[in-house]
Structures are given as structure tokens and as C-alpha cells.
PDB file of N, CA, C and O in Angstrom, chain B, residues numbered from 101:
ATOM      1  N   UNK B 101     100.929  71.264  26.832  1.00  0.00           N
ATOM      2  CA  UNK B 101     100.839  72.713  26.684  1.00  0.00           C
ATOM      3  C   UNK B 101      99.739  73.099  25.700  1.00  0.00           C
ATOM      4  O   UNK B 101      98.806  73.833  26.027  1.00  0.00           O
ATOM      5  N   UNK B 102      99.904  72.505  24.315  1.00  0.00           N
ATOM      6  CA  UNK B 102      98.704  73.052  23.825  1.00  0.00           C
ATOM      7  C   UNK B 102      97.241  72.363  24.227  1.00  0.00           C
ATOM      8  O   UNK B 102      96.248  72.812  23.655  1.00  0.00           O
ATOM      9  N   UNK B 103      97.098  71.417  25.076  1.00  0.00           N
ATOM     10  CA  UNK B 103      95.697  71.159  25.387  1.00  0.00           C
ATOM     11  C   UNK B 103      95.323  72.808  26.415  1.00  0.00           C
ATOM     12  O   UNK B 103      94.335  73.541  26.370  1.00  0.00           O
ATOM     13  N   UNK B 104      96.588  72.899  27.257  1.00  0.00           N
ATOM     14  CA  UNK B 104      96.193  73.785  28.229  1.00  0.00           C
ATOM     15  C   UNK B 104      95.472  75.005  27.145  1.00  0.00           C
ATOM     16  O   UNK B 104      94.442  75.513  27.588  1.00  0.00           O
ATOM     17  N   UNK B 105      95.824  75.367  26.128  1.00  0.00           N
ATOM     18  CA  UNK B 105      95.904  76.328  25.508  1.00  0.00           C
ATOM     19  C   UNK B 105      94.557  76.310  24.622  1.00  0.00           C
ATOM     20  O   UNK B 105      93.869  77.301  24.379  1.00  0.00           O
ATOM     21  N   UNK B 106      94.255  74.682  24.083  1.00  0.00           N
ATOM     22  CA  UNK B 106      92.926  74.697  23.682  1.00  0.00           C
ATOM     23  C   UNK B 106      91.776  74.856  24.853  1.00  0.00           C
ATOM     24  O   UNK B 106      90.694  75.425  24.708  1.00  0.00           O
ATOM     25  N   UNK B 107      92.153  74.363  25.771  1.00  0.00           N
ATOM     26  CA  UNK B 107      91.140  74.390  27.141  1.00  0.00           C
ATOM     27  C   UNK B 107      90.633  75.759  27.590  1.00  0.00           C
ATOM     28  O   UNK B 107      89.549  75.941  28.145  1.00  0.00           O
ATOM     29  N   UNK B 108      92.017  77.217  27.129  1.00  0.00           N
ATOM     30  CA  UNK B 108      91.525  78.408  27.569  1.00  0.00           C
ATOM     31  C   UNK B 108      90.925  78.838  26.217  1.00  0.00           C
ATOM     32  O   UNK B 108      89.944  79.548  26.437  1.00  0.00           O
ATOM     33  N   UNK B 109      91.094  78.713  25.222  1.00  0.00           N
ATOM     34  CA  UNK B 109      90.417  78.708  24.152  1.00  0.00           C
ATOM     35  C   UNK B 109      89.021  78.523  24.006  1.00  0.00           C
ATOM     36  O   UNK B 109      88.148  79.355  23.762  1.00  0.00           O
ATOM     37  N   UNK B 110      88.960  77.500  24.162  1.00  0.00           N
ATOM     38  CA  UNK B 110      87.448  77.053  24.092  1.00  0.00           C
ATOM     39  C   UNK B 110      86.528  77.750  25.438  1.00  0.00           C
ATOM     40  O   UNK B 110      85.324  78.001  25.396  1.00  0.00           O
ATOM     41  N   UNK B 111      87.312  77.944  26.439  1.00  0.00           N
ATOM     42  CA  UNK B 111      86.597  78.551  27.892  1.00  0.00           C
ATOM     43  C   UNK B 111      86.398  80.054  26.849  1.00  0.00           C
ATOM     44  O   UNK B 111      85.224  80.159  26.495  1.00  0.00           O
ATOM     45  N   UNK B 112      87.080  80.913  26.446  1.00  0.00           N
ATOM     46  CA  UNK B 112      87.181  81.992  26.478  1.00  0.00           C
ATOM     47  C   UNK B 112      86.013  82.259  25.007  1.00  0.00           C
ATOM     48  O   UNK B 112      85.280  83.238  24.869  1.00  0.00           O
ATOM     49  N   UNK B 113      86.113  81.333  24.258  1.00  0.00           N
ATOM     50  CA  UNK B 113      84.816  81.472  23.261  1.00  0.00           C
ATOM     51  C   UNK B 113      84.163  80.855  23.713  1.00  0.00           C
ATOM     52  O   UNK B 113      83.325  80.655  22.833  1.00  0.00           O
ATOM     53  N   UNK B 114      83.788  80.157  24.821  1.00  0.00           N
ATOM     54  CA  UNK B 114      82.391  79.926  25.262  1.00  0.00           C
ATOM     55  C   UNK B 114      81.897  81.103  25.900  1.00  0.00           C
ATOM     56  O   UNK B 114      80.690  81.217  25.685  1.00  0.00           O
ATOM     57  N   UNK B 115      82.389  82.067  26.636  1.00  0.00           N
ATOM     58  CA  UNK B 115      82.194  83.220  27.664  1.00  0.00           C
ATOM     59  C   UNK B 115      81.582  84.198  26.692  1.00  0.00           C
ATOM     60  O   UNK B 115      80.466  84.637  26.970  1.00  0.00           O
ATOM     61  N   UNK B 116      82.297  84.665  25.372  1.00  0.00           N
ATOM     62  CA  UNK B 116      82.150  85.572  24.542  1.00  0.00           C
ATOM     63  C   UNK B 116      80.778  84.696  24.186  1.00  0.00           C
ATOM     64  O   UNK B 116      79.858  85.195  24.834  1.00  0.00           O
ATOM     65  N   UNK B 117      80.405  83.802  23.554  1.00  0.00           N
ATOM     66  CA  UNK B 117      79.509  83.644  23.268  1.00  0.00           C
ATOM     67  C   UNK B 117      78.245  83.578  23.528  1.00  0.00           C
ATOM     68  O   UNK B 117      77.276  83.621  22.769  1.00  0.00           O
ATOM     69  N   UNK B 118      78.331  83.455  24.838  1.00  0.00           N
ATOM     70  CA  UNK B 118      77.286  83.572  26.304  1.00  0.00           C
ATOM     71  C   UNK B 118      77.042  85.334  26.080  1.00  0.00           C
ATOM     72  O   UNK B 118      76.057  86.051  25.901  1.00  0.00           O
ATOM     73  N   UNK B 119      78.114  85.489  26.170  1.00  0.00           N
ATOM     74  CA  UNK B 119      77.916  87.356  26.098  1.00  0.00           C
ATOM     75  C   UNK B 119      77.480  87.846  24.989  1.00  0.00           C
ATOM     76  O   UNK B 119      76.745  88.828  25.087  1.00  0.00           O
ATOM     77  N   UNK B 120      77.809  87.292  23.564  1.00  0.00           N
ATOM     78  CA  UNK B 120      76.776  87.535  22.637  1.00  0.00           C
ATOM     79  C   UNK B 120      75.153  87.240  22.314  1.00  0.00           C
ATOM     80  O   UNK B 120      74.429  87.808  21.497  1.00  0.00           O
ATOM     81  N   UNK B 121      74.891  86.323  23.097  1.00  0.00           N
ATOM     82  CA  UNK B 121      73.429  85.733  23.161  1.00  0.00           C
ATOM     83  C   UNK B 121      72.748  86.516  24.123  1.00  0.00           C
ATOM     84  O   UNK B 121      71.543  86.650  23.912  1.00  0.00           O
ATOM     85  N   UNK B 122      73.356  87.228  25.422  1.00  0.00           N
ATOM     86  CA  UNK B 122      72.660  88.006  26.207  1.00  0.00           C
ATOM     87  C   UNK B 122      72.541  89.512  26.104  1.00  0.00           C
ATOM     88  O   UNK B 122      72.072  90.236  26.982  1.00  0.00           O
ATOM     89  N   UNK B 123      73.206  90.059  24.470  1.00  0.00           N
ATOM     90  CA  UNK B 123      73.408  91.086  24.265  1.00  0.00           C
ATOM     91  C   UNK B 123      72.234  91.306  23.473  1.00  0.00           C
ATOM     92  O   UNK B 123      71.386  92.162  23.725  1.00  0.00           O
ATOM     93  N   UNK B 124      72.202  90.233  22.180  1.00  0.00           N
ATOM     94  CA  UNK B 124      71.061  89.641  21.275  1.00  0.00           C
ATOM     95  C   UNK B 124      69.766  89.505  22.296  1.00  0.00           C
ATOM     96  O   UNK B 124      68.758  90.121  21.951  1.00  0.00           O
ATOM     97  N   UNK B 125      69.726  88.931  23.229  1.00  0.00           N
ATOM     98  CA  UNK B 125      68.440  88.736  24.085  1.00  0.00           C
ATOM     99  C   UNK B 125      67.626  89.632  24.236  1.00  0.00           C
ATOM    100  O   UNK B 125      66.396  89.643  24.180  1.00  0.00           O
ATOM    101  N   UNK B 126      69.124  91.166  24.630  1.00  0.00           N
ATOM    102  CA  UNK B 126      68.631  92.353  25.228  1.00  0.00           C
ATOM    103  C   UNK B 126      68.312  93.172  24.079  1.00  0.00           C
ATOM    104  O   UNK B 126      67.608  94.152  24.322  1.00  0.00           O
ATOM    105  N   UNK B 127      68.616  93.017  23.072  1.00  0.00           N
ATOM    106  CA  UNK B 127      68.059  93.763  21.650  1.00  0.00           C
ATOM    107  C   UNK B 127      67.015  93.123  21.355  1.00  0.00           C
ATOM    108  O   UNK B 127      66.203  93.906  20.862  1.00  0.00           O
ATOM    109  N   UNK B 128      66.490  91.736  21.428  1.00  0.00           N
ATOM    110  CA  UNK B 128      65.222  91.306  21.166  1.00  0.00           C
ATOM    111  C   UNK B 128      64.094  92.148  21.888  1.00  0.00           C
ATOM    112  O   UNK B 128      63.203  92.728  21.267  1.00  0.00           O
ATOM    113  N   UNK B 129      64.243  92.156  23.480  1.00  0.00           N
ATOM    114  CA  UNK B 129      63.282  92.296  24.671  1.00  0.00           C
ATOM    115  C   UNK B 129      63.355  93.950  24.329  1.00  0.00           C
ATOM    116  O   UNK B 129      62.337  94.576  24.624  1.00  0.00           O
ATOM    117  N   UNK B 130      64.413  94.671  23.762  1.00  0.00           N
ATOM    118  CA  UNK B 130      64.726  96.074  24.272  1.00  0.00           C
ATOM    119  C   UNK B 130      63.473  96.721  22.483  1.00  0.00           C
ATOM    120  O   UNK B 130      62.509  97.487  22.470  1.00  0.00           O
ATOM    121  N   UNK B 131      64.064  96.048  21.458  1.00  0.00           N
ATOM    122  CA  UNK B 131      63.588  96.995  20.346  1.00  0.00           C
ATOM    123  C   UNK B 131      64.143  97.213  19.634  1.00  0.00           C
ATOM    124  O   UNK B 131      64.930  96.471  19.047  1.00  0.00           O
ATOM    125  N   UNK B 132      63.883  98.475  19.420  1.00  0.00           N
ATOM    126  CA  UNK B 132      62.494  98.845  19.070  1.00  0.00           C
ATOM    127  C   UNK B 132      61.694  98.662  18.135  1.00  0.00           C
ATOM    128  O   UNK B 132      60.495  98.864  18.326  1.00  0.00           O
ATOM    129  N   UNK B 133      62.222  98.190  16.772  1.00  0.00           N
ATOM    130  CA  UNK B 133      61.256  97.992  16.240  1.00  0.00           C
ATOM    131  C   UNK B 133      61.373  96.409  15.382  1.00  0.00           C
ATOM    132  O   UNK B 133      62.431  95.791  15.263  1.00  0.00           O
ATOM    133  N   UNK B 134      60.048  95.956  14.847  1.00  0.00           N
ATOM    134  CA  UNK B 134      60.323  94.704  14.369  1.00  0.00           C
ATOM    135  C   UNK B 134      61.757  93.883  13.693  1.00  0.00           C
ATOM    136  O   UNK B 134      62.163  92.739  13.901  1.00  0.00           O
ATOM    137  N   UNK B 135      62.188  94.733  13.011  1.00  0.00           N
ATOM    138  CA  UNK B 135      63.568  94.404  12.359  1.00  0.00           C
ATOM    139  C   UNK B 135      64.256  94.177  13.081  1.00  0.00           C
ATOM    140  O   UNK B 135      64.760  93.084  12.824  1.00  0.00           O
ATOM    141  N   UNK B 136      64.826  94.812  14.382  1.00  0.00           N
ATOM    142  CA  UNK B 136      66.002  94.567  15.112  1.00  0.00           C
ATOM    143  C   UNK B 136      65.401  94.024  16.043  1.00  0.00           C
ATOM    144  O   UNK B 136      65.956  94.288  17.109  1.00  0.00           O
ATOM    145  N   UNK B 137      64.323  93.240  16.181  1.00  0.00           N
ATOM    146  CA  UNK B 137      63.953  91.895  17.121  1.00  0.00           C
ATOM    147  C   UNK B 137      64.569  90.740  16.104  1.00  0.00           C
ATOM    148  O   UNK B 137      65.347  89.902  16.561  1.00  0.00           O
ATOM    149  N   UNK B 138      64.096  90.729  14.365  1.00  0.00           N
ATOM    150  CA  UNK B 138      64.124  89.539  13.422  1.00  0.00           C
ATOM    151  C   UNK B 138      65.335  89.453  13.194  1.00  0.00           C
ATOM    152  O   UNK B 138      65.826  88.432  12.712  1.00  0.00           O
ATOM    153  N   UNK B 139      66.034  90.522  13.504  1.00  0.00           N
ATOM    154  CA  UNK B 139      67.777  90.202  12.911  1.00  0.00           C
ATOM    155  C   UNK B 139      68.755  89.540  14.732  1.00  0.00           C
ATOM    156  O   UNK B 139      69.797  88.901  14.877  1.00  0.00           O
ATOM    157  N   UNK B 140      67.816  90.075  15.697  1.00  0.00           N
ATOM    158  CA  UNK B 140      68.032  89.562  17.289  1.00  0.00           C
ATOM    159  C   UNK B 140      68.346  88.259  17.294  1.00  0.00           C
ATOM    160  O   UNK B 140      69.319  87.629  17.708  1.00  0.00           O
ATOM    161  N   UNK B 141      66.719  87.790  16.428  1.00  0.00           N
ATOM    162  CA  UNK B 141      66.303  86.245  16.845  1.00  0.00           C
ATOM    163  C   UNK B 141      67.467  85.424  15.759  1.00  0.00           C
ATOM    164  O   UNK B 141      67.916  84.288  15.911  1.00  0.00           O
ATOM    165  N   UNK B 142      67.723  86.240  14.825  1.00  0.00           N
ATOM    166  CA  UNK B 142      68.395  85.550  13.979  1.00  0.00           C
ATOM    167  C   UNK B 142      70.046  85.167  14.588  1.00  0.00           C
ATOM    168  O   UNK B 142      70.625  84.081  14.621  1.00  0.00           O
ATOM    169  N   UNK B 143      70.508  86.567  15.046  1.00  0.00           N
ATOM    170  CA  UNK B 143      71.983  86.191  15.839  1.00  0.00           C
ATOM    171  C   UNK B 143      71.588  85.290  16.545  1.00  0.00           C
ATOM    172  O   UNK B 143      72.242  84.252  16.443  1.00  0.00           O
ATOM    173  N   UNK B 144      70.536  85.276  17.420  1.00  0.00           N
ATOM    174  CA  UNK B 144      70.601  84.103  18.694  1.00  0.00           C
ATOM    175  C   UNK B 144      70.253  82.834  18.500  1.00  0.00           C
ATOM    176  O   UNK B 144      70.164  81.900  19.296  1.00  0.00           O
ATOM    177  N   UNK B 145      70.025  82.917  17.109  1.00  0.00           N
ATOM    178  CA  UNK B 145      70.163  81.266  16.967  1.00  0.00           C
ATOM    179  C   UNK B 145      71.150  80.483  16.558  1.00  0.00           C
ATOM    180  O   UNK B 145      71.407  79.283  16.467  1.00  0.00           O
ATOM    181  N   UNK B 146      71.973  82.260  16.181  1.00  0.00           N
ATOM    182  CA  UNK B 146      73.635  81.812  15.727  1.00  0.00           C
ATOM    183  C   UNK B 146      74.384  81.415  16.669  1.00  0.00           C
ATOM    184  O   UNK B 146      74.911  80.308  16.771  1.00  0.00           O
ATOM    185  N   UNK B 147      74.451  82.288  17.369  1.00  0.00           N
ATOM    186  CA  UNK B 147      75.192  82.319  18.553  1.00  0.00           C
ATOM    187  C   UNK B 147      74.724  80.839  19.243  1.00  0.00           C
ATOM    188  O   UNK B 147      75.621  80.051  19.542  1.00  0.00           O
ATOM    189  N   UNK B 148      73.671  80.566  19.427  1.00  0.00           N
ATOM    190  CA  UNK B 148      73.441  79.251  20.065  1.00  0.00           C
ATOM    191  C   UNK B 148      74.123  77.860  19.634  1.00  0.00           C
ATOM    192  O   UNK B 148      74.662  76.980  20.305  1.00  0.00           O
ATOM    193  N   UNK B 149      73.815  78.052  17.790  1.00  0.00           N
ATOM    194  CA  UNK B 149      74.022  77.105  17.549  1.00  0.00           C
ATOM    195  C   UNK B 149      76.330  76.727  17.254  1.00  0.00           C
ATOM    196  O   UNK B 149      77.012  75.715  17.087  1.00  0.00           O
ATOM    197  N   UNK B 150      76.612  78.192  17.352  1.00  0.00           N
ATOM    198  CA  UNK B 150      77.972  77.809  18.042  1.00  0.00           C
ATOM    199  C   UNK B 150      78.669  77.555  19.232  1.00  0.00           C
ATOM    200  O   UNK B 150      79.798  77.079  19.348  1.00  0.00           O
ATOM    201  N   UNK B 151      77.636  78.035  20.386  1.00  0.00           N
ATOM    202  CA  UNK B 151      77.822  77.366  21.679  1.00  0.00           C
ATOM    203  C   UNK B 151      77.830  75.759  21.533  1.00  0.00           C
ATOM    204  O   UNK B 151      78.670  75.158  22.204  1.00  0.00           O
ATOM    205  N   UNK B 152      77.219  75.239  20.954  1.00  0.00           N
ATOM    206  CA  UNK B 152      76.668  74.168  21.052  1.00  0.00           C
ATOM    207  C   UNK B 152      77.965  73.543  20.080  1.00  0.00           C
ATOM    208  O   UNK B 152      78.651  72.702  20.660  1.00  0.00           O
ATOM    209  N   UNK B 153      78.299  73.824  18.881  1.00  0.00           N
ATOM    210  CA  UNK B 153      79.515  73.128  18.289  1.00  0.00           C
ATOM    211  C   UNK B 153      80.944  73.610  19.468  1.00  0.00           C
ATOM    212  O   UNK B 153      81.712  72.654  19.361  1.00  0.00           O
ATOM    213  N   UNK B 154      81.375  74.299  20.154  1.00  0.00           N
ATOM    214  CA  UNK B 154      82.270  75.037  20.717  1.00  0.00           C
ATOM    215  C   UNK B 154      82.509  74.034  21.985  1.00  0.00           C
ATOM    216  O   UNK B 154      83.565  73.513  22.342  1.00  0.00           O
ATOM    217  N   UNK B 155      80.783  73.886  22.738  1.00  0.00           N
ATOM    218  CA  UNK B 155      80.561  72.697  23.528  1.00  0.00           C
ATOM    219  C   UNK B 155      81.174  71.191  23.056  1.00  0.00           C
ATOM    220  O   UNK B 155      81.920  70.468  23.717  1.00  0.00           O
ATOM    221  N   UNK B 156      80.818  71.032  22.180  1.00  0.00           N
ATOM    222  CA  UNK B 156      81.208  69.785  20.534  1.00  0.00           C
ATOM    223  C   UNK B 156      82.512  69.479  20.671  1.00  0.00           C
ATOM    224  O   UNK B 156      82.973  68.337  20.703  1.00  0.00           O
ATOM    225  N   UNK B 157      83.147  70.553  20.757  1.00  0.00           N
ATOM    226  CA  UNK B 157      84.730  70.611  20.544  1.00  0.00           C
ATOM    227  C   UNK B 157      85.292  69.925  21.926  1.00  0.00           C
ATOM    228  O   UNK B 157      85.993  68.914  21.890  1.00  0.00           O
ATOM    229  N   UNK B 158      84.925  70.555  23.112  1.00  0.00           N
ATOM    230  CA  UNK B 158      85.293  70.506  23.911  1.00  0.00           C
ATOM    231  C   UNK B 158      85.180  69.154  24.738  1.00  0.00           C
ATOM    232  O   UNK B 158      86.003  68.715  25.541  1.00  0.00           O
ATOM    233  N   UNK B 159      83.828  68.534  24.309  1.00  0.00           N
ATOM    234  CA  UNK B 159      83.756  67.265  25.018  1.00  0.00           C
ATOM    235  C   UNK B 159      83.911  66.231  23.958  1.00  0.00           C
ATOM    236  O   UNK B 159      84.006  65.105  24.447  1.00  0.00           O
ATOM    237  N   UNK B 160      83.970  66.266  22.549  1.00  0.00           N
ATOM    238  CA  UNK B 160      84.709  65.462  21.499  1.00  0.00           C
ATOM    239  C   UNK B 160      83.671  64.221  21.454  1.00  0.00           C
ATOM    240  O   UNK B 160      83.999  63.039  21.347  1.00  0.00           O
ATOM    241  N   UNK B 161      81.964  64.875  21.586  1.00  0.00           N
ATOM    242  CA  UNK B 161      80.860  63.953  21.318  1.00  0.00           C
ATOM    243  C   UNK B 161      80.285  64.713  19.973  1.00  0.00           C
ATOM    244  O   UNK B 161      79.814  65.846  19.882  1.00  0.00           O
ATOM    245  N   UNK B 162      80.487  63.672  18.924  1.00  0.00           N
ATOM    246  CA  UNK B 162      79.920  64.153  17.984  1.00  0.00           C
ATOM    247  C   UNK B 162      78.010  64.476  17.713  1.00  0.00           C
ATOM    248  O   UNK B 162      77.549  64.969  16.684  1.00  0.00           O
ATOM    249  N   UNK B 163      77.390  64.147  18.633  1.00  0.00           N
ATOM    250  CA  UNK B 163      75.712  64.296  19.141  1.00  0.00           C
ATOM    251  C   UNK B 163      75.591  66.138  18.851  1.00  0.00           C
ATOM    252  O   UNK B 163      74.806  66.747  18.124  1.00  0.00           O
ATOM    253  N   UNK B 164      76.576  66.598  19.637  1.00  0.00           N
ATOM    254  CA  UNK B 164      76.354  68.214  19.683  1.00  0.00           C
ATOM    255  C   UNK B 164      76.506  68.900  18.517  1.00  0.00           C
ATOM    256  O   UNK B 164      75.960  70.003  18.494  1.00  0.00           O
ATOM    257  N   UNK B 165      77.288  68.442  17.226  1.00  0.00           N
ATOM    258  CA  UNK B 165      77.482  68.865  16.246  1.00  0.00           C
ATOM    259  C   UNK B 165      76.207  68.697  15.369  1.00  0.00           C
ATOM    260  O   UNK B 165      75.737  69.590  14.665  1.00  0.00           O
ATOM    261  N   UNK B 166      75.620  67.219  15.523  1.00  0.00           N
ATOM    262  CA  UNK B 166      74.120  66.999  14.843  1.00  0.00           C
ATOM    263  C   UNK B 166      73.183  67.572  15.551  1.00  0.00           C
ATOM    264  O   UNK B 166      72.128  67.302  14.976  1.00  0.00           O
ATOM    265  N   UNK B 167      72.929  68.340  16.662  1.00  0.00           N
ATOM    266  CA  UNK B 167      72.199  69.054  17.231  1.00  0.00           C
ATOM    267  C   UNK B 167      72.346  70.622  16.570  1.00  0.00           C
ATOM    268  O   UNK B 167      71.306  71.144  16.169  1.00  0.00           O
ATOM    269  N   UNK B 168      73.128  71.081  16.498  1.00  0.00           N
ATOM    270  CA  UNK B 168      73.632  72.289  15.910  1.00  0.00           C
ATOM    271  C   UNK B 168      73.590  72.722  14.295  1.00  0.00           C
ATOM    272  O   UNK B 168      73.751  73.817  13.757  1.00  0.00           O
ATOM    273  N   UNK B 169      73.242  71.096  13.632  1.00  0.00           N
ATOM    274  CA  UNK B 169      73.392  71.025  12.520  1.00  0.00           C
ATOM    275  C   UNK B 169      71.686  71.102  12.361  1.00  0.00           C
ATOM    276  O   UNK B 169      71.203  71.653  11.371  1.00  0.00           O
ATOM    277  N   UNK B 170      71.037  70.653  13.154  1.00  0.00           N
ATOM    278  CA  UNK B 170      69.550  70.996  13.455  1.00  0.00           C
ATOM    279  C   UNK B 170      68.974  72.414  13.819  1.00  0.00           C
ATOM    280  O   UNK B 170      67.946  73.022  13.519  1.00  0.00           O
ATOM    281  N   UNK B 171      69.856  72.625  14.439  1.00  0.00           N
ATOM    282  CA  UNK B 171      69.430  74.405  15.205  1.00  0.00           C
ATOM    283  C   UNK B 171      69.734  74.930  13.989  1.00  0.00           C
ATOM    284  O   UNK B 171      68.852  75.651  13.524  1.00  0.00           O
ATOM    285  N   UNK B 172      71.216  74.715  12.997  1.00  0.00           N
ATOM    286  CA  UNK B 172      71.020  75.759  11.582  1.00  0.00           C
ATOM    287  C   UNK B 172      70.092  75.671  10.848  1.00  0.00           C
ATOM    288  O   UNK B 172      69.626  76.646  10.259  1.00  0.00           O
ATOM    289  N   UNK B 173      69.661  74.530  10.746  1.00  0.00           N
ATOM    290  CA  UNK B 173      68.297  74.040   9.297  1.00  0.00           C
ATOM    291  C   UNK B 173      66.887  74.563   9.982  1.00  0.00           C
ATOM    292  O   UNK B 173      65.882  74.823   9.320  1.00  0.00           O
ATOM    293  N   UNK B 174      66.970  74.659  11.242  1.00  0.00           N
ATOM    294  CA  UNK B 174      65.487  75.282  11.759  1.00  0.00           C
ATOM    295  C   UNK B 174      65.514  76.505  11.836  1.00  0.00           C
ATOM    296  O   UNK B 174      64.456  76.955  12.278  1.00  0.00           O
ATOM    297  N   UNK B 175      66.767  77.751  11.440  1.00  0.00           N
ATOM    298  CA  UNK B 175      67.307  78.969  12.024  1.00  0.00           C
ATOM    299  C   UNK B 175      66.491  79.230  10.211  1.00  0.00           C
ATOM    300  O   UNK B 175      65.367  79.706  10.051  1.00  0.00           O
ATOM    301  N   UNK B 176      67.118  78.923   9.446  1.00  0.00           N
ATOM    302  CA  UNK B 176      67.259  78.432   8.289  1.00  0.00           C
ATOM    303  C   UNK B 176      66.173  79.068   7.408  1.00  0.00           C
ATOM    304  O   UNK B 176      66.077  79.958   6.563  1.00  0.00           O
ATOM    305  N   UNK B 177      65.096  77.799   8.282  1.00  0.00           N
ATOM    306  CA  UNK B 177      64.223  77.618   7.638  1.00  0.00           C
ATOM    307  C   UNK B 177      63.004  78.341   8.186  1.00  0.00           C
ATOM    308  O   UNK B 177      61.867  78.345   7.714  1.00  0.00           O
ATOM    309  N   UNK B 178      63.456  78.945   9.265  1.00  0.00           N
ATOM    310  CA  UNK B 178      62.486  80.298  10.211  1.00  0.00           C
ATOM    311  C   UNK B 178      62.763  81.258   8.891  1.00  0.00           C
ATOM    312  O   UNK B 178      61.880  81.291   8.033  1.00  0.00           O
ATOM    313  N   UNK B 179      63.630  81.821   8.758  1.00  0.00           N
ATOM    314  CA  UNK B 179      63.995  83.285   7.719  1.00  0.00           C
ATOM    315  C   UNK B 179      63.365  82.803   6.715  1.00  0.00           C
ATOM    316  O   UNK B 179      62.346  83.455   6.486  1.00  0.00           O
ATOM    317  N   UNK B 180      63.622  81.445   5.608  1.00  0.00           N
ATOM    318  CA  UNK B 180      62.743  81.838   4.543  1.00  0.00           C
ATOM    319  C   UNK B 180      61.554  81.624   4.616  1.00  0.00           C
ATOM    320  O   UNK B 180      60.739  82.197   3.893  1.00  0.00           O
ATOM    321  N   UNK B 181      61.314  80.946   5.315  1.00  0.00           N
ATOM    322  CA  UNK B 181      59.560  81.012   5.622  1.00  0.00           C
ATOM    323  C   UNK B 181      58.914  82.398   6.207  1.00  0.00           C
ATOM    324  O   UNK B 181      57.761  82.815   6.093  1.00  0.00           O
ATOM    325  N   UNK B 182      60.064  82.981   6.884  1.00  0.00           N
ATOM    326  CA  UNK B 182      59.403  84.497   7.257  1.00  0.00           C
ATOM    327  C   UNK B 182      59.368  85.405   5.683  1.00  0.00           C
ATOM    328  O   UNK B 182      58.530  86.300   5.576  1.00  0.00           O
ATOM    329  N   UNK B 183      60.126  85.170   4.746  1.00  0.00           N
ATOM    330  CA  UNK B 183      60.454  85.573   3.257  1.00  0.00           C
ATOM    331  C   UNK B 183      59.477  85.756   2.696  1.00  0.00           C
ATOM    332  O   UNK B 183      58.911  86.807   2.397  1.00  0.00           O
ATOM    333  N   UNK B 184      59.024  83.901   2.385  1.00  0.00           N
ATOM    334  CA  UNK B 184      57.915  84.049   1.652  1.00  0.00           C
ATOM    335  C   UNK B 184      56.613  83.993   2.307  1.00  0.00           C
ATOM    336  O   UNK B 184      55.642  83.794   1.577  1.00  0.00           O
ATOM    337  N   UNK B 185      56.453  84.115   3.387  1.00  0.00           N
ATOM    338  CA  UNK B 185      55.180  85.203   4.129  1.00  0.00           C
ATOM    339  C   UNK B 185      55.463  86.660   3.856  1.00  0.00           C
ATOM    340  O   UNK B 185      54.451  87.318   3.613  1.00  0.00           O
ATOM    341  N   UNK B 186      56.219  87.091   3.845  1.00  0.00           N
ATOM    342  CA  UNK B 186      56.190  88.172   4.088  1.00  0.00           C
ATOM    343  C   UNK B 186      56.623  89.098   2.566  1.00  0.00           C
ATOM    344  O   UNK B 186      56.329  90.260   2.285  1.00  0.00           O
ATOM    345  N   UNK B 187      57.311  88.221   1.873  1.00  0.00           N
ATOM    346  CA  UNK B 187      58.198  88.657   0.763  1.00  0.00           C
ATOM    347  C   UNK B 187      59.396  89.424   0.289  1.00  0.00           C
ATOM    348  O   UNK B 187      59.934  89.707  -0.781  1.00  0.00           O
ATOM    349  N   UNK B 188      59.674  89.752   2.331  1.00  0.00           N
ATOM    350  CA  UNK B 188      61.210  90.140   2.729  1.00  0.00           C
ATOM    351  C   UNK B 188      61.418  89.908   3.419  1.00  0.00           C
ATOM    352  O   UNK B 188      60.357  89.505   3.896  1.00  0.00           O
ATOM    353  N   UNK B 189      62.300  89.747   4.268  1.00  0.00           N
ATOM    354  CA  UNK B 189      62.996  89.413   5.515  1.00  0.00           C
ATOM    355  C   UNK B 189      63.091  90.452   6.304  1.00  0.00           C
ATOM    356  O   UNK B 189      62.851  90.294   7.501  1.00  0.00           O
ATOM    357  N   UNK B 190      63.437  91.649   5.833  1.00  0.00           N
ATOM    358  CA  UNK B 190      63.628  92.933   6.586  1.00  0.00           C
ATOM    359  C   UNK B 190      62.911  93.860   5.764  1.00  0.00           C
ATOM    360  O   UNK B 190      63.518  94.389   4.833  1.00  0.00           O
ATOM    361  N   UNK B 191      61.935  94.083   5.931  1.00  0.00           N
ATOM    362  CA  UNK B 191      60.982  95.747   6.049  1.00  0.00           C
ATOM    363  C   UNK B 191      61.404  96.900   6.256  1.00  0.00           C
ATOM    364  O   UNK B 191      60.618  97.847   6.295  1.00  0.00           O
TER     365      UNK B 191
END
């Protein structure tokens, strides 16, 4: 019973999460202005990189968790490098 229960679990935050990345997509592509593309790109690398642990969970290969643990340190390390180019993050 509770596998059944983790199984709709994990289906049902994978779906939401799919739906958050294509919402983020559509605020990147949509606008309007620079900020709410940089805060876009920023959810969607969130959102990705919990698909990807959520995925983790589900098939119980620990590979997807060190992949994800990569997507945070490169998400990471996009923002402060946009920082100190820029000397804020958001304008």
C-alpha cells in the first residue's frame, strides 16, 4: 500500500513539476523585461534540478542525485557570476 502511495506521489510531483518548468519557460520567452527572464532562468533550473532528484527517488539510482547536485552548483554559479558582472542580480 504505501509503495502504491509513493508511486502516485512521485507521478503527481513529477507532473507539477513539468508544469512548473513550462510555466517558467513561458515567462522566459513571454517577458517582459530582463528581470523576469533572470528570475525565469533561475526557477528553471530549479525546477529541473528537482525533476531530476524526484526522478532519483523513483528509480533509487543514486547517478541522478550527482547530476542534480551539478545542475545546483552550475545554477549557482550562473547568479553569482551574473552578481559580480553586473553587481546585482536584479536591476
Amino acid at each position: 500500500m504505501s509503495a502504491l502511495v509513493l508511486a502516485w506521489g512521485l507521478g503527481l510531483a513529477q507532473l507539477m513539476l513539468v508544469t512548473a518548468m513550462a510555466l517558467t519557460a513561458w515567462r522566459i520567452a513571454r517577458g517582459p523585461r530582463a528581470q523576469d527572464r533572470i528570475l525565469g532562468m533561475d526557477a528553471l533550473y530549479l525546477n529541473a534540478m528537482l525533476l531530476i532528484v524526484v526522478f532519483g527517488i523513483r528509480t533509487g539510482s543514486p547517478l541522478y542525485f550527482e547530476a542534480a547536485l551539478i545542475i545546483g552548483m552550475l545554477g549557482f554559479a550562473a547568479t553569482v557570476a551574473q552578481f559580480l558582472m553586473r553587481g546585482e542580480v536584479i536591476e
